[in-house]
TIDO-168539 format. One line per 2 residues: for each residue x, y, z of N, C-alpha, C. Coordinates in pm, 1 decimal, padded with zeros to 6 digits. Example, Ala and Ser with C-alpha at 12.3 -4.5 7.8 and 13.67 -1.06 7.14 Angstrom:
<rs>
01319.0:-00569.0:00780.0:01230.0:-00450.0:00780.0:01320.0:-00330.0:00780.0 | 01285.0:-00225.0:00708.0:01367.0:-00106.0:00714.0:01290.0:00003.0:00787.0 .
</rs>
This chain:
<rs>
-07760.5:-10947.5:01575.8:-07702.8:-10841.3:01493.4:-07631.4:-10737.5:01579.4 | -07683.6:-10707.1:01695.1:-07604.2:-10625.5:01797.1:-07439.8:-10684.2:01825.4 .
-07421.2:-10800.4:01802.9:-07319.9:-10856.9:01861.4:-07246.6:-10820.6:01728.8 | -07290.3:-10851.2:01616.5:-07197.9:-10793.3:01465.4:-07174.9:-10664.3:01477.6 .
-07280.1:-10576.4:01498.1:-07206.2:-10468.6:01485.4:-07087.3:-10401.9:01612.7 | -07111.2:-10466.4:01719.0:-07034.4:-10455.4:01823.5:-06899.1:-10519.9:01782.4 .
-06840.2:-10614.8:01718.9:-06759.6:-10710.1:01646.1:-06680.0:-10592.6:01572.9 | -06781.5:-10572.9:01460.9:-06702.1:-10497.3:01362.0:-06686.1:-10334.0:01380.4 .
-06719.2:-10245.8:01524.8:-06634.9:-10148.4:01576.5:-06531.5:-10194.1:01600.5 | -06459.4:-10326.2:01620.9:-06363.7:-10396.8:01671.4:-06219.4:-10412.6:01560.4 .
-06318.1:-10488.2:01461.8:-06239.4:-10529.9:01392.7:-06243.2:-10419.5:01268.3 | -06291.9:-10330.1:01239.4:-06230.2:-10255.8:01177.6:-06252.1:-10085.5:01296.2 .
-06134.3:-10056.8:01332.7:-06119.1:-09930.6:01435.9:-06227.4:-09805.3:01441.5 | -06179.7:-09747.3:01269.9:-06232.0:-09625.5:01231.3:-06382.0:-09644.3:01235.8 .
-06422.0:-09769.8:01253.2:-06619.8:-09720.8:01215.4:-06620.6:-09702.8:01353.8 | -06528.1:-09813.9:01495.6:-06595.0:-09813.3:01571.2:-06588.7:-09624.1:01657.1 .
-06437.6:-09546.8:01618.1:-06395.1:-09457.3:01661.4:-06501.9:-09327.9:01633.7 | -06540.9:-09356.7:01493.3:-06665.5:-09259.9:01439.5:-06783.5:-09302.5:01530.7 .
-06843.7:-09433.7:01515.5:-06935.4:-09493.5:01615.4:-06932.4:-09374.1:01713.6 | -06846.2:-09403.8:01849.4:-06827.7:-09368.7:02012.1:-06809.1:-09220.6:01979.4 .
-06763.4:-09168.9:01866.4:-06799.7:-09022.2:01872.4:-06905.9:-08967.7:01840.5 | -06949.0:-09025.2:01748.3:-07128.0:-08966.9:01702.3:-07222.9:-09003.0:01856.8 .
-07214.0:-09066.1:01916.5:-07295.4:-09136.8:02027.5:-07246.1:-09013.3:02146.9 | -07145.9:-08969.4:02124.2:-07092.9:-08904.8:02267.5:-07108.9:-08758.9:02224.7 .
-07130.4:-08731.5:02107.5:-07146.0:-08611.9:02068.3:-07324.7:-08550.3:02047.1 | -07405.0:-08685.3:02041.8:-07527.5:-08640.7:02020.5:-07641.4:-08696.8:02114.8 .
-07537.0:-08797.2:02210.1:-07654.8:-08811.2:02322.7:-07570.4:-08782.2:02443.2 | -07453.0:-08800.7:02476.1:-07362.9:-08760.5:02570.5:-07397.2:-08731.5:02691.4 .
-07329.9:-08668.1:02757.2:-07384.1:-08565.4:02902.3:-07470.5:-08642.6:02989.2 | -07593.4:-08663.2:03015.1:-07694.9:-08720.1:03094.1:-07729.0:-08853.1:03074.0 .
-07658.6:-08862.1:02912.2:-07739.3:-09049.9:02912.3:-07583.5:-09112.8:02904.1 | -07492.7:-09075.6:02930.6:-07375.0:-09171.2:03007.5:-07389.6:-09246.7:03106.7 .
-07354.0:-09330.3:03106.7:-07345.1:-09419.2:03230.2:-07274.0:-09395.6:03328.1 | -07298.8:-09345.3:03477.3:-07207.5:-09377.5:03575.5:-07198.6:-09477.1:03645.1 .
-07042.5:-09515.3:03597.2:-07017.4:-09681.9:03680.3:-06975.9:-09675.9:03849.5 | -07010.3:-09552.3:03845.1:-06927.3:-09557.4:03992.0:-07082.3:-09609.2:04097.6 .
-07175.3:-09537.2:04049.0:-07309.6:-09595.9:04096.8:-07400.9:-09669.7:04055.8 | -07328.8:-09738.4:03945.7:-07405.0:-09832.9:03874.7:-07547.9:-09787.4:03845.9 .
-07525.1:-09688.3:03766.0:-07682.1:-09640.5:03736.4:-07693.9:-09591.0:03609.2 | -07783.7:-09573.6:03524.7:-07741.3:-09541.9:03354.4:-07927.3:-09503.9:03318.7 .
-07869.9:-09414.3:03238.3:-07972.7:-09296.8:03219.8:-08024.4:-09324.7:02993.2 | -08098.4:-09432.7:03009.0:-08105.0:-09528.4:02935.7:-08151.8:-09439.1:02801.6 .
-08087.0:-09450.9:02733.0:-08062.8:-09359.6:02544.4:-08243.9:-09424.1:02502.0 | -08304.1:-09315.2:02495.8:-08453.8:-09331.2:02408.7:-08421.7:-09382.9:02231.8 .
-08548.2:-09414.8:02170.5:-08511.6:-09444.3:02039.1:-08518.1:-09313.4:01991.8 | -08580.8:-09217.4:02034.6:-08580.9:-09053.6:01949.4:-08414.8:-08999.1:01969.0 .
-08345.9:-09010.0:02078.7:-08232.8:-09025.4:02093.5:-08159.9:-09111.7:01995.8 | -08144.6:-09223.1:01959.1:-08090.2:-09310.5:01873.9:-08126.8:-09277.2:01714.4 .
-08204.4:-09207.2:01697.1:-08258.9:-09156.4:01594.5:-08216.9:-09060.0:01554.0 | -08105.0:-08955.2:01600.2:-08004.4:-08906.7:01592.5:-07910.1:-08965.4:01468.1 .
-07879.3:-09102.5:01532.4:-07689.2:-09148.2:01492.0:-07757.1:-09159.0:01359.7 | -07728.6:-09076.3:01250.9:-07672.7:-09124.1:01103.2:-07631.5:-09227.6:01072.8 .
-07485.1:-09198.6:01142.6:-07393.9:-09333.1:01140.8:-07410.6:-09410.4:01185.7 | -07438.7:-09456.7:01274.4:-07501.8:-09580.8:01359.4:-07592.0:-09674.2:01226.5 .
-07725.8:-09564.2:01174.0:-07777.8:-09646.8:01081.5:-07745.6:-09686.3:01018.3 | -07632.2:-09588.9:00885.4:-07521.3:-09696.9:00767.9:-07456.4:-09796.1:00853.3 .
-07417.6:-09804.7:00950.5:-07312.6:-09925.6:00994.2:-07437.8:-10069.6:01055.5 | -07538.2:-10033.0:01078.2:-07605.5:-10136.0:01133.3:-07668.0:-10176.8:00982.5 .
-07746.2:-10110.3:00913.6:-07797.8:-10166.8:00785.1:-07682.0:-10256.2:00709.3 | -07570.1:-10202.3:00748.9:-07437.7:-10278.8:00679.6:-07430.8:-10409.1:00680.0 .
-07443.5:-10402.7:00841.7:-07436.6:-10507.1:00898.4:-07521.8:-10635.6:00859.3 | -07633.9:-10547.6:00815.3:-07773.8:-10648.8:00806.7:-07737.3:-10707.9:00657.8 .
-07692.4:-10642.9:00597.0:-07651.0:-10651.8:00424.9:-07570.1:-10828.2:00435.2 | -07470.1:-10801.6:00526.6:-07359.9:-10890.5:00510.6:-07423.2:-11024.8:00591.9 .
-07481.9:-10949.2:00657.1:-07464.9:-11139.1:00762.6:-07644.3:-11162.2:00833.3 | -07745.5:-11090.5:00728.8:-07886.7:-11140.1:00764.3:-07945.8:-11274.8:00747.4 .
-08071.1:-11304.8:00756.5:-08124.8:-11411.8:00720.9:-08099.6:-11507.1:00584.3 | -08007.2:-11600.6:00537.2:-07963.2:-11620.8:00408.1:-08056.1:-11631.9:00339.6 .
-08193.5:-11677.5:00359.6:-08275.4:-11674.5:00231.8:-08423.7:-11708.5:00294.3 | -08555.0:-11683.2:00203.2:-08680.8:-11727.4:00241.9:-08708.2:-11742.2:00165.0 .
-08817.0:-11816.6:00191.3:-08924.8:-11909.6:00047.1:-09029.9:-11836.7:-00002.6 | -09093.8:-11877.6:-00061.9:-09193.6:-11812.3:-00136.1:-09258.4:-11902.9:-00245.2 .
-09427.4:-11883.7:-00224.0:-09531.0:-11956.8:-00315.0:-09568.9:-11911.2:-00368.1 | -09570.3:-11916.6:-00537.2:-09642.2:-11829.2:-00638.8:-09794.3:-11893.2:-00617.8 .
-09854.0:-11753.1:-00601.1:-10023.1:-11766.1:-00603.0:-10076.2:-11803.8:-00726.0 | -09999.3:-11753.3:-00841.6:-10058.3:-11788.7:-01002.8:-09919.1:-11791.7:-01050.0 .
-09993.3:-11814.8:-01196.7:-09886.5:-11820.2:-01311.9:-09834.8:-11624.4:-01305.8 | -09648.2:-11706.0:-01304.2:-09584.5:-11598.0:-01337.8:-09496.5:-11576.8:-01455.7 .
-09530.4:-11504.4:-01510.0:-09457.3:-11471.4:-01638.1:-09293.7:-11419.4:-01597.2 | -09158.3:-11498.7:-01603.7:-09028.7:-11441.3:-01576.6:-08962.0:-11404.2:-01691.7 .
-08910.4:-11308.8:-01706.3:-08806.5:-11273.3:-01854.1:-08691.0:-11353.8:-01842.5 | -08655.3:-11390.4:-01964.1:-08529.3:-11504.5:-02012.1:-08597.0:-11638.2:-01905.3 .
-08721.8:-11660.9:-01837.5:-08700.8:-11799.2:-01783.9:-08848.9:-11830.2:-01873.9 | -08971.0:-11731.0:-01887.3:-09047.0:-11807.1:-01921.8:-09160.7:-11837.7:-01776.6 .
-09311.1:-11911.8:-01846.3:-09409.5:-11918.7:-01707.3:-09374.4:-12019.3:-01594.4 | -09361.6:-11959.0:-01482.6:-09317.3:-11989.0:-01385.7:-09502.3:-12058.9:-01359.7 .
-09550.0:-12189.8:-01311.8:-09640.4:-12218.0:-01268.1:-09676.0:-12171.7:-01149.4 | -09848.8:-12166.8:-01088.1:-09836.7:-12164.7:-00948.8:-09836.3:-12286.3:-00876.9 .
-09795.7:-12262.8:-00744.8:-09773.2:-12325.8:-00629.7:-09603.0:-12358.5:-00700.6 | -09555.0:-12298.6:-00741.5:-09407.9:-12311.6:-00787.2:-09326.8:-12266.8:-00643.7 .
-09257.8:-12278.4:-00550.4:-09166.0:-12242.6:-00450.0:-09032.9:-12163.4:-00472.0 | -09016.5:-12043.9:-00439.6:-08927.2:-11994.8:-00483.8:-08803.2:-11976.8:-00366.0 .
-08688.6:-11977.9:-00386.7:-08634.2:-11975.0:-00280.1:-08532.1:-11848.5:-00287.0 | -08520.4:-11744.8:-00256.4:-08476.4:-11632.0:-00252.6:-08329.0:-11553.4:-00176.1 .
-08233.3:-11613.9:-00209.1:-08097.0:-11627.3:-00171.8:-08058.3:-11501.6:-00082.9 | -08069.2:-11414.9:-00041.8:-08056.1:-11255.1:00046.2:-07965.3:-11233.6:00025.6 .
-07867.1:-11324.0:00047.7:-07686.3:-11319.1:00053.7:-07648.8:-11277.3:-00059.7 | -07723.0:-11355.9:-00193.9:-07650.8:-11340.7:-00318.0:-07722.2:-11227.2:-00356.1 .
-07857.6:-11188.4:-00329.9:-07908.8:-11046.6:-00341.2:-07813.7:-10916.2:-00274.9 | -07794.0:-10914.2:-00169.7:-07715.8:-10832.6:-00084.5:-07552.1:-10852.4:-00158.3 .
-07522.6:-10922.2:-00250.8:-07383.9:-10891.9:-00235.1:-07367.4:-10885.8:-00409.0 | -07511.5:-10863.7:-00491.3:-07474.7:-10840.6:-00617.6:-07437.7:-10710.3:-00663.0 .
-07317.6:-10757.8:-00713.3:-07223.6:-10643.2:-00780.5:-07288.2:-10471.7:-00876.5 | -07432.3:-10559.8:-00918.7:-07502.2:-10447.5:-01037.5:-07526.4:-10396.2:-00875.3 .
-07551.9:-10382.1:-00765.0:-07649.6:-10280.1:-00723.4:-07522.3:-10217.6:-00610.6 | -07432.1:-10297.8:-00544.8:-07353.5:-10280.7:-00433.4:-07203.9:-10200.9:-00519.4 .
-07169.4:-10113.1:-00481.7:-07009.5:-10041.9:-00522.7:-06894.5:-10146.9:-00454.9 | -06940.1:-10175.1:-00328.3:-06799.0:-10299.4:-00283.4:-06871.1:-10384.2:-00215.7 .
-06933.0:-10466.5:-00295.2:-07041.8:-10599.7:-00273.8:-07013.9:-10708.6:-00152.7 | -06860.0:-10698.0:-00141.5:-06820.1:-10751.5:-00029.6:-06735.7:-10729.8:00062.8 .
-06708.4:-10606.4:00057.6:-06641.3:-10527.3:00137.7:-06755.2:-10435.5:00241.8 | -06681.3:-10448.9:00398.7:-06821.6:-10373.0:00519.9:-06774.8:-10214.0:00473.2 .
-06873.8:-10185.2:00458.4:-06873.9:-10003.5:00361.8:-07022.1:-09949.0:00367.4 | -07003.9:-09904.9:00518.0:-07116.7:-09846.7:00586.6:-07174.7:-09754.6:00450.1 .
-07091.9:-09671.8:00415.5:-07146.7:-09551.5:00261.0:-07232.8:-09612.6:00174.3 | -07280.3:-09768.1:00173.0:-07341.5:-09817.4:00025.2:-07483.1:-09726.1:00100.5 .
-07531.9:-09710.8:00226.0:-07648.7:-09681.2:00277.6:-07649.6:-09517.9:00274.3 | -07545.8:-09440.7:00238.1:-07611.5:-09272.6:00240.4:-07725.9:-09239.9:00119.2 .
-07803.8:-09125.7:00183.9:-07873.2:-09152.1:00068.9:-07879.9:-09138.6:-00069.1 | -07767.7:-09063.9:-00072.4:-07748.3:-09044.2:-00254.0:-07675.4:-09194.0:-00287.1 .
-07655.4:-09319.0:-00262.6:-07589.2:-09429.8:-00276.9:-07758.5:-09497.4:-00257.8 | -07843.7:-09446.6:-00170.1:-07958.5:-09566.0:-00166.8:-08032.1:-09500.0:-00317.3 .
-08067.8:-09427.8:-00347.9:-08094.7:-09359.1:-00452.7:-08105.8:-09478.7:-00594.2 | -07968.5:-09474.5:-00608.1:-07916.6:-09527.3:-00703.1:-07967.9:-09663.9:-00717.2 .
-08006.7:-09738.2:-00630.2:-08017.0:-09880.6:-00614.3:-08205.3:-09893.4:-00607.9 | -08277.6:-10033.9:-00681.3:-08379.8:-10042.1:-00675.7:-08401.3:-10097.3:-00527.4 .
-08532.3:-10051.3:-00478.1:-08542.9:-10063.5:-00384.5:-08585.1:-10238.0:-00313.8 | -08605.6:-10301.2:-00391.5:-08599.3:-10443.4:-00326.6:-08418.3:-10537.2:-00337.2 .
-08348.5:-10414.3:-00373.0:-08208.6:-10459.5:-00366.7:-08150.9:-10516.2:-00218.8 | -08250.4:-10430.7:-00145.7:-08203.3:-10470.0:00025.7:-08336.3:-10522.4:00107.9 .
-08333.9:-10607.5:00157.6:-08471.9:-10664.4:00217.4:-08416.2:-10769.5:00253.1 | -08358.8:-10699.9:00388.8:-08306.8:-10816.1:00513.7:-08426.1:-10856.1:00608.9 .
-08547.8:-10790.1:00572.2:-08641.9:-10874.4:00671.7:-08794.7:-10926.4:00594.2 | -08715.0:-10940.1:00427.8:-08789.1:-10979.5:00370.0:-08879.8:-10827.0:00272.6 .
-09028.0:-10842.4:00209.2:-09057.9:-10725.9:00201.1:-09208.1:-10780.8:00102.8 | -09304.8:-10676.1:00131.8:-09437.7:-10712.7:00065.9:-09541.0:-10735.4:00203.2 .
-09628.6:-10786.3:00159.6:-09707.6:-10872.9:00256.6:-09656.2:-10978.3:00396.9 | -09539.2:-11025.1:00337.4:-09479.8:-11076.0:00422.1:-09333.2:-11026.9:00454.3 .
-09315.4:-10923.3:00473.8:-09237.4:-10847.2:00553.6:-09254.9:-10882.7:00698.6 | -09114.3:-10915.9:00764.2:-09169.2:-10913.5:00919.8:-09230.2:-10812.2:00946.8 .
-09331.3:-10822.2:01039.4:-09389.7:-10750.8:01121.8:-09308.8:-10647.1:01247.5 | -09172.0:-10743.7:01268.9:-09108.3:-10625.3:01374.9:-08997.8:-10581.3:01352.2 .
-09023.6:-10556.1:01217.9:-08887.9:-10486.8:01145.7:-08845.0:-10348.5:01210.0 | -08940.2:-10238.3:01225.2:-08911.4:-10181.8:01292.2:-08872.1:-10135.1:01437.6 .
-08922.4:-10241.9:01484.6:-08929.5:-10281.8:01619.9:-08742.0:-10334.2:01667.1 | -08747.8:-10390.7:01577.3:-08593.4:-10484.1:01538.4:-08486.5:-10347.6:01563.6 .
-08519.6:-10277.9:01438.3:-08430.2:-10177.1:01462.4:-08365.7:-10080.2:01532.7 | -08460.7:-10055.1:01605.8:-08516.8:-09916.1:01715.7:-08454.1:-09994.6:01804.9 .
-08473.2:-10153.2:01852.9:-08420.4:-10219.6:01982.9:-08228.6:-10184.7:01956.0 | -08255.6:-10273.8:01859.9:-08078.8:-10286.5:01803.9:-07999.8:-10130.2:01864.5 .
-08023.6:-10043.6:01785.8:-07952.8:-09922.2:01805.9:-07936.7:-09890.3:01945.4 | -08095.5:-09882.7:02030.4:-08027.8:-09863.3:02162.5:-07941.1:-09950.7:02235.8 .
-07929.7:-10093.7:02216.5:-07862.0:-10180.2:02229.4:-07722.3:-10142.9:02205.5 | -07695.5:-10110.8:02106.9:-07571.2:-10024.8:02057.5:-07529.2:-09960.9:02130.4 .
-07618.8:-09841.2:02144.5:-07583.7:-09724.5:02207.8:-07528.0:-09757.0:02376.1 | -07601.9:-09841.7:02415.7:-07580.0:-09869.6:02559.2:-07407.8:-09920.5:02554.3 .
-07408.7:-10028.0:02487.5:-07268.0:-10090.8:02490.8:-07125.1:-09989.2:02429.2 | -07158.6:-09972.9:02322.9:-07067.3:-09825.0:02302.3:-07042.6:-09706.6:02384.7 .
-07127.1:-09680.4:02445.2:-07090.6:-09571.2:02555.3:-07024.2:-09606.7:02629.4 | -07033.3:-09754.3:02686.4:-06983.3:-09788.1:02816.3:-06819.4:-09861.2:02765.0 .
-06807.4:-09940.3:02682.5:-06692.7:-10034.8:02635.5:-06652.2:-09985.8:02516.9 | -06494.7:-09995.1:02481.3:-06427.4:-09999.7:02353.9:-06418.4:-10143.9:02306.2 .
-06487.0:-10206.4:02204.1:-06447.4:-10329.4:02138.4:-06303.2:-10301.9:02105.7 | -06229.7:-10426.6:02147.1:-06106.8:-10466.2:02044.9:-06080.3:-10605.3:01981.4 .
-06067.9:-10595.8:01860.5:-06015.0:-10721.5:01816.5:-05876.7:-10716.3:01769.8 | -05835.0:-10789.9:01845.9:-05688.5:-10828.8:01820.2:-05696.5:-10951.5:01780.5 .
-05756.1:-11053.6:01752.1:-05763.4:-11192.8:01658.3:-05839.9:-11186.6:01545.6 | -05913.9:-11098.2:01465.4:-05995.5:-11073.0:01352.9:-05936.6:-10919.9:01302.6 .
-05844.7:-10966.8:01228.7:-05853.0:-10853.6:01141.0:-05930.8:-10796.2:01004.8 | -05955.6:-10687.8:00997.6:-06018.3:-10636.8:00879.0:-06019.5:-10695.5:00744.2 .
-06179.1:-10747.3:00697.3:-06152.0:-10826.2:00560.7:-06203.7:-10748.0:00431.8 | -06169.5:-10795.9:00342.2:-06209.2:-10770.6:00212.7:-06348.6:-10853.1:00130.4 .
-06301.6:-10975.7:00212.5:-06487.8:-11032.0:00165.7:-06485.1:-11102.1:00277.1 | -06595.1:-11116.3:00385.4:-06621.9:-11224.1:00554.4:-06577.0:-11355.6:00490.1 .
-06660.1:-11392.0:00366.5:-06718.8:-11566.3:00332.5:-06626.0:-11627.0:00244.6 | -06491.8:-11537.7:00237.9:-06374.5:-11647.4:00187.2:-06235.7:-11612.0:00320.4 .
-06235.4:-11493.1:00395.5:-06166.9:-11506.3:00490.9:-06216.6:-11548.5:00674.8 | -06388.5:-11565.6:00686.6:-06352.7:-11610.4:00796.9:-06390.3:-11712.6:00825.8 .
-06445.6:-11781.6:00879.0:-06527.2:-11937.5:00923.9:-06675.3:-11863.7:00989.7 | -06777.9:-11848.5:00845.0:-06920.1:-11861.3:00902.0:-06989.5:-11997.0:00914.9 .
-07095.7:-11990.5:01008.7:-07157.1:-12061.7:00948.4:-07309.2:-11996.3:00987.3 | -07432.9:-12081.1:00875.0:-07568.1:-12044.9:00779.9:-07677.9:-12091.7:00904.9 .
-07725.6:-12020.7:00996.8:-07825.1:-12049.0:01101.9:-08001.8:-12021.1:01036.7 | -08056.0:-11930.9:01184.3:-08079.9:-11846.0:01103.8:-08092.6:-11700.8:01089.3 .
-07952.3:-11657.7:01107.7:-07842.6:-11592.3:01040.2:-07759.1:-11618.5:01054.4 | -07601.4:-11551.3:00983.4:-07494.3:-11600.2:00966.2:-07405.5:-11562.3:01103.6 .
-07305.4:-11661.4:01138.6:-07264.1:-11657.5:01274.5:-07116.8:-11701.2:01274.7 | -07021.0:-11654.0:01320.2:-06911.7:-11687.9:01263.6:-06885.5:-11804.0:01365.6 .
-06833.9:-11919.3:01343.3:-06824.3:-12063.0:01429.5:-06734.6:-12065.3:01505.8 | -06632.7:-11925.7:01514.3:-06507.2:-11954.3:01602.4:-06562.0:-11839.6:01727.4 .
-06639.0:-11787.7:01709.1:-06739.7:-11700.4:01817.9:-06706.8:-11581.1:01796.8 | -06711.7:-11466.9:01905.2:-06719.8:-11377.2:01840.3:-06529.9:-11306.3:01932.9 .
-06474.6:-11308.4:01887.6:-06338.4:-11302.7:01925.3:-06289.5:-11139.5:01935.7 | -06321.3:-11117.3:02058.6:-06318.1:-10917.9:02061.1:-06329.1:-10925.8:02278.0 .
-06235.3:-10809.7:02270.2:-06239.4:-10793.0:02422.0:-06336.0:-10625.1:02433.4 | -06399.1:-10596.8:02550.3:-06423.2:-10475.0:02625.6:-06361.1:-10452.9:02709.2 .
-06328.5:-10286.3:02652.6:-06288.8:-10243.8:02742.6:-06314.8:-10117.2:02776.4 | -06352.4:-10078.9:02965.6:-06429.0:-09974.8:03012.3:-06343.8:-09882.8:02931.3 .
-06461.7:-09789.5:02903.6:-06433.9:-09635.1:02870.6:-06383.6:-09513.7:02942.6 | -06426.6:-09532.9:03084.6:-06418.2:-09469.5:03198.9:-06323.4:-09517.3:03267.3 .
-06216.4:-09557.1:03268.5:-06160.4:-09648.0:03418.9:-06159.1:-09613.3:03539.4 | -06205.9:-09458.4:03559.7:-06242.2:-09422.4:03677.0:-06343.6:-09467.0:03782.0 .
</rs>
């Protein structure tokens, strides 16, 4: 997921331009990297816990291109509306993708639009609308763990490099304009097509 959101500072400019300014504006100064001595003054998660933005654009991220789906065993009989009793040991298989990109809960279901995550937009939406790492009892366990890594991950590479994509331009929906393919998560098959470049050239 670090590599998506590193991608899509790329391929669409303005998140990544907001990105490298929120990062330089709220951890800046001491946790920059100097390349001249190859030494880097490594961004804490209380630090990363800062970026606002960072979080809408990474949850974004998770929306569009997470785990496509997990299973699930009914313990008993479940009663479903319009389907009727679902038996137990029935297997359910739980699509994420088509959850994450339904229209009743998402404003641009398939459009990358860091804003579906502010909180007057999460508000609005029931809360098992998003559950990229699943949710209940069997929620991953290092969901948070996941996150907290990711961002500084972020943070490190954004400070130091400008993504550019000059072969992926900005889409309107990923899964009719680019070539994914279904792992386990989604991965685009032509790789990830974006150059770095130092921030510093000094």
């Amino acid at each position: 997921m670090v590599s998506w959101v590193c991608l899509l500072s790329g391929v669409f400019p303005e998140v990544g331009d907001k990105l490298r300014e929120e990062i330089d504006s709220q951890i800046g100064g001491g946790r920059v990297p100097s390349l001249v001595h190859l030494t880097w003054n490594d961004p804490t998660i209380e630090d990363c816990a800062k970026l606002e933005y960072l979080d809408l654009v990474v949850k974004e991220a998770l929306r569009h291109f997470t785990v496509p789906f997990v299973s699930r065993v009914a313990k008993k009989d479940i009663q479903v509306p319009d389907v009727g009793t679902v038996p137990e040991n029935t297997r359910f298989i739980v699509f994420l993708m088509s959850l994450h990109h339904d229209a009743r809960f998402w404003e641009k279901p398939h459009e990358f639009y860091p804003e579906h995550f502010l909180p007057e937009n999460v508000k609005k939406r029931p809360t098992s609308s998003f559950i990229p790492f699943s949710t209940g009892m069997r929620e991953c366990p290092g969901a948070k763990y996941t996150m907290q890594t990711m961002k500084v991950q972020v943070v490190r590479i954004l400070s130091q490099f400008k993504i550019v994509s000059a072969r992926m331009k900005p889409w309107k929906n990923p899964f009719l304009e680019l070539s994914l393919g279904f792992g386990f998560t989604v991965v685009p098959t032509r790789g990830w097509l974006v150059t770095a470049e130092l921030r510093n050239q000094s």
